[in-house]
DOFI-692207 format. One line per field, with one value per residue (C-alpha): residue number from 1; x, y, z. Coordinates in nm, 2 decimals, decimal comma. Example, Ala and Ser with C-alpha at 12.3 -4.5 7.8 and 13.67 -1.06 7.14 Angstrom:
2
pos	[1:2]
px	[1,23:1,37]
py	[-0,45:-0,11]
pz	[0,78:0,71]
***
This chain:
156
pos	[1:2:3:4:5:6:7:8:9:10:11:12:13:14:15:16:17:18:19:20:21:22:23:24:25:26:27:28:29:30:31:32:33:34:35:36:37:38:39:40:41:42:43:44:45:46:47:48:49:50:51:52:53:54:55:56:57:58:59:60:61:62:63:64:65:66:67:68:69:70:71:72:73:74:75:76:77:78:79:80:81:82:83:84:85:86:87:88:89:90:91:92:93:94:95:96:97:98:99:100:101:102:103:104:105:106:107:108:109:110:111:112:113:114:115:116:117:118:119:120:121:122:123:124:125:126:127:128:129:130:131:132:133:134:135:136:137:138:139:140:141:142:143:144:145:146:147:148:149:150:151:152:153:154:155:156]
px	[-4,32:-4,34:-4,16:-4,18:-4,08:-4,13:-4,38:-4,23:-4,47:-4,78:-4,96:-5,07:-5,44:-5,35:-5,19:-5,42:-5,71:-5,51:-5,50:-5,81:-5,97:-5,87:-5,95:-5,65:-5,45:-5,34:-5,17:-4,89:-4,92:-4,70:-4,94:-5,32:-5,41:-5,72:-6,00:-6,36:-6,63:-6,84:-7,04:-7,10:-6,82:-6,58:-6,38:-6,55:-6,46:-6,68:-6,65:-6,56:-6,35:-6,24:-5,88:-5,76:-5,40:-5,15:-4,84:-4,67:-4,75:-5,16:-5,43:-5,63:-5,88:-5,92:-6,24:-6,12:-6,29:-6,15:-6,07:-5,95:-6,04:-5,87:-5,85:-5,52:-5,36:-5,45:-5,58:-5,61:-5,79:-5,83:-5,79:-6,02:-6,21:-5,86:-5,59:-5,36:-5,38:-5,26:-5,20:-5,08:-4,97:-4,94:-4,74:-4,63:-4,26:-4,07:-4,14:-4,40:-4,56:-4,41:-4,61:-4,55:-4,69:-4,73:-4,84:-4,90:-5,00:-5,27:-5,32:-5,61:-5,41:-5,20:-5,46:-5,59:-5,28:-5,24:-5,57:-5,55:-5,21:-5,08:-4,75:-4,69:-4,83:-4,50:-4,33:-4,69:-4,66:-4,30:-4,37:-4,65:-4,40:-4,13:-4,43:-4,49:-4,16:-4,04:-4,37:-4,40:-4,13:-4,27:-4,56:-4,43:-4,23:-4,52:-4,71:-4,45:-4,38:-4,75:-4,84:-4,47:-4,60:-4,93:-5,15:-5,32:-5,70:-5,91:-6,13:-5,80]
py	[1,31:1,02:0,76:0,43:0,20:-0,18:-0,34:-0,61:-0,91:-0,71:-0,82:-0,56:-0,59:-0,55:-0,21:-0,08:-0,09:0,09:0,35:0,29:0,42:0,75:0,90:0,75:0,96:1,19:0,92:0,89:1,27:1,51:1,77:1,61:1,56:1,45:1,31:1,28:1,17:1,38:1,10:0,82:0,60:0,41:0,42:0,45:0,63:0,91:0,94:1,26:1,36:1,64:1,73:1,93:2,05:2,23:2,41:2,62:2,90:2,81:2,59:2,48:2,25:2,07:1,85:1,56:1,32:0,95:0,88:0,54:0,24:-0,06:-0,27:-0,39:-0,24:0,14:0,43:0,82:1,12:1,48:1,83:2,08:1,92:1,83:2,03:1,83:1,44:1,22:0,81:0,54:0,18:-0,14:-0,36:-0,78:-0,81:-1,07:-1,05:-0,74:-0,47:-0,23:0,13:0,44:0,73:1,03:1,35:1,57:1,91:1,91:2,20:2,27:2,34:2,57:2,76:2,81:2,93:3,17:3,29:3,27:3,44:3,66:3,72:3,51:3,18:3,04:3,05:2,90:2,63:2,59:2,57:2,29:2,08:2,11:2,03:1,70:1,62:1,66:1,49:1,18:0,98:1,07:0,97:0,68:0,55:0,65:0,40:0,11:0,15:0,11:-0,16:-0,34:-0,31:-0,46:-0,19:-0,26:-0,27:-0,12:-0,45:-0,61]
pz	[13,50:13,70:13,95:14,04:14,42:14,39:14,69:14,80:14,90:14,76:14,44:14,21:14,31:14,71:14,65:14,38:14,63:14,87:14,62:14,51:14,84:14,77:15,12:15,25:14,99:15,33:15,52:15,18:15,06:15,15:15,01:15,01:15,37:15,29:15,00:15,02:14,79:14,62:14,44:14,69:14,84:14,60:14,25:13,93:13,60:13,64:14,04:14,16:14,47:14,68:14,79:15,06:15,00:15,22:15,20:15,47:15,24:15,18:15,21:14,89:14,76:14,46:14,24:14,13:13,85:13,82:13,44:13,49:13,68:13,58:13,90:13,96:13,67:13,70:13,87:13,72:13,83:13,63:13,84:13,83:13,50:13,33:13,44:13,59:13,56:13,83:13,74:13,95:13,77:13,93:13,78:13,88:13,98:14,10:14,46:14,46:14,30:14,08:14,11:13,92:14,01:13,73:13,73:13,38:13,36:13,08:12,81:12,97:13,32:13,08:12,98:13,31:13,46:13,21:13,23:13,64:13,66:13,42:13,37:13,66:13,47:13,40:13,79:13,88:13,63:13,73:14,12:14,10:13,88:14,15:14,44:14,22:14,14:14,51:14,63:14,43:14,55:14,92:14,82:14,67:14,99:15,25:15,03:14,98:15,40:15,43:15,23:15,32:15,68:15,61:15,62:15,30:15,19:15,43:15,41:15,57]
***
């Protein structure tokens, strides 16, 4: 699944560093509070990251590896060594940015929540694709607020 918000008066290569620095992920998520790197400071296909999640019902953490890194154009990260893939795309528009966000639940994830919870793998499965489908277009307009405001790079 995935959704996108247009950026107005942000180039493609403004708000994909903002993404880019993944430890501000918590000031756009609904769910991730915060990221920190595992492997040094800064993007990289291979780079690894750790996410705290919360819920009213639990608190949860996940390892993150970036898969892609294509500055201005994209940014991807694999759950829990390829369950769940997260992407964000950046896109020129007329006036702005266009950014989709995605998130794809991998057969590996499958697999794991069967293997994790039983009978109850399906309703699992369900559940985290209603948290993604409710939380990407927060996400989305935390992010286009923030950038729109002119809280972009951290270098800025």
């Amino acid at each position: 699944m995935s959704e996108s918000v247009v950026v107005y008066g942000r180039e493609p290569a403004e708000v994909y560093e903002m993404v880019a620095d993944v430890t501000r992920m918590g000031e756009w998520s609904p769910i991730c509070k915060q990221c920190r790197w595992l492997d040094g400071e800064g993007l990289r296909v291979g780079a690894r990251f750790v996410g705290r999640n919360e819920t009213p019902e639990r608190t949860w953490e996940t390892t993150c590896t970036v898969v892609t890194a294509d500055e201005g154009r994209e940014v991807a990260w694999v759950v829990n060594a390829g369950w769940v893939r997260w992407s964000y795309r950046f896109e020129p528009v007329d006036g702005g940015t266009r950014v989709t966000e995605g998130w794809e639940m991998l057969p590996a994830g499958i697999v794991g929540f069967r293997e994790r919870f039983g009978a109850d793998a399906d309703t699992q499965i369900a559940d985290r694709r209603e948290t993604a489908r409710a939380g990407i277009p927060a996400t989305l307009r935390a992010l286009k607020a923030a950038a729109e405001a002119g809280a972009g790079p951290a270098s800025q």
